[in-house]
C-alpha positions in Angstrom: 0.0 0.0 0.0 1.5 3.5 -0.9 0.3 6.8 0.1 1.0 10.3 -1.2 1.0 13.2 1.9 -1.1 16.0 0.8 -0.1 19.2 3.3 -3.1 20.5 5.2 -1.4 23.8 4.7 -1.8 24.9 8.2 -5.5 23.6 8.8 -4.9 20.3 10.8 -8.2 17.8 10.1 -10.4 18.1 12.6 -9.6 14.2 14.0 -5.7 15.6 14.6 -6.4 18.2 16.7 -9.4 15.8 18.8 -6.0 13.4 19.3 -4.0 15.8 20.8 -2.0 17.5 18.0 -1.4 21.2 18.1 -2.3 23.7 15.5 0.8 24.4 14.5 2.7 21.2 14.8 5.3 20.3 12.0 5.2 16.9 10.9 8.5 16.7 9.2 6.6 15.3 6.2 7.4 17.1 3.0 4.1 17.7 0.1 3.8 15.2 -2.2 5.7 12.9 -0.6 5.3 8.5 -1.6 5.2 6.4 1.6 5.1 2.6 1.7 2.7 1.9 4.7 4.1 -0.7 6.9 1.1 -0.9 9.1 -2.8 0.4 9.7 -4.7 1.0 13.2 -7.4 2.9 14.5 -6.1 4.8 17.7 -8.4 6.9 19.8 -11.0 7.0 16.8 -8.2 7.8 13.8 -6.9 5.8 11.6 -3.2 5.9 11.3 -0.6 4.5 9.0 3.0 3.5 10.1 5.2 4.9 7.5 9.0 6.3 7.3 9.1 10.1 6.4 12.1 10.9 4.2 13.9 12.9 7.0 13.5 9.9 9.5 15.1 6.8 9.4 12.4 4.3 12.0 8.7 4.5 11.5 6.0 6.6 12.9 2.7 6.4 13.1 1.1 9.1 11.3 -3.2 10.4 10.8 -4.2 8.7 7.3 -6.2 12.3 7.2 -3.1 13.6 5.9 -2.7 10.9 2.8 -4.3 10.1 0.0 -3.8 6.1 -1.1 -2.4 6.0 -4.3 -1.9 2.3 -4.3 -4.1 0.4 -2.2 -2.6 -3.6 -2.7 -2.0 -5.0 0.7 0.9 -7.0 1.6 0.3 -10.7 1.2 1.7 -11.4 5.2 -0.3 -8.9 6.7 -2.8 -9.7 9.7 -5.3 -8.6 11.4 -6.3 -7.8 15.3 -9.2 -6.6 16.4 -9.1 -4.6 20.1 -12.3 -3.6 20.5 -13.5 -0.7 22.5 -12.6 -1.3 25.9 -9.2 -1.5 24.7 -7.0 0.6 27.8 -4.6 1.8 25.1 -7.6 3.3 23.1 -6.6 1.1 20.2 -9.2 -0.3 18.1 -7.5 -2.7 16.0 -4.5 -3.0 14.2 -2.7 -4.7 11.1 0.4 -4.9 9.0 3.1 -8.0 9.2 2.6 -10.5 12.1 4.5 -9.1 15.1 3.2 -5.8 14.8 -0.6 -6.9 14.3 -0.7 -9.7 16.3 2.0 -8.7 19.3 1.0 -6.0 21.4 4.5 -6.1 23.5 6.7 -5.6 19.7 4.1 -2.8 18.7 4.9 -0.9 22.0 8.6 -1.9 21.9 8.4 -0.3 18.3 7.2 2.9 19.3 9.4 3.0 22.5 12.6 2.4 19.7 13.7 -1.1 21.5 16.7 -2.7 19.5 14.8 -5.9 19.0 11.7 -4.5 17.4 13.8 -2.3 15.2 15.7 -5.0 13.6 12.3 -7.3 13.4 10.5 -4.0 11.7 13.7 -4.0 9.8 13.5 -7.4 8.3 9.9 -7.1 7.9 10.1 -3.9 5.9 12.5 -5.1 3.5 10.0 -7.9 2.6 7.3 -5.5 2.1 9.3 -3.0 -0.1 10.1 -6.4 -2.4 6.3 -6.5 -2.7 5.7 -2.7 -3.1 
């Protein structure tokens, strides 16, 4: 799946600013921008996509307000998991490759930049790209 960042131009959606983001944040994304997505979850209502901006080099989970899908084939290893609503950490549900749909301790390892889940996203991304 690929997605293209189209820049709010200073007008956050409305679902961004319900989650917490400022007004005047900068995302570090840059207009126009491809992104493979390396995973999909709903978070406090939003949908997000895990991408890597050009300027970073680990992934970050980003609004899909801000995108527009471009190419919407899925990975052929992608799952599925399905929080519900009672969730504590407001997440609905996620998916992407295994570890990160179906292993809540490697998703918050990711996002907390743990060694292990880096070099597991790592390995995982490179397998997506092949498919991209």
């Amino acid at each position: 799946m690929k997605v293209k960042f189209v820049d709010p131009g200073g007008n956050l959606p409305a679902s961004m600013l319900r989650i917490g983001y400022s007004p005047r944040v900068d995302l570090g994304l840059i207009t126009d921008d491809i992104h493979i997505v390396y995973g999909v979850s709903e978070w406090r209502g939003v949908l997000h996509y895990l991408i890597i901006p050009a300027e970073a080099h680990l992934p970050i989970w980003f609004p899909a307000d801000l995108f527009i899908v471009i190419d919407a084939r899925l990975p052929f290893e992608w799952y599925f998991r399905y929080y519900g609503d009672n969730d504590p950490s407001e997440l609905k549900f996620q998916m992407g490759y295994q570890e990160l749909a179906l292993d809540a301790a490697h998703s918050t390892d990711l996002i907390e930049r743990k060694n292990n889940a880096i070099s597991l996203f790592l390995k995982r991304k490179a397998e997506i790209d092949e498919q991209s």
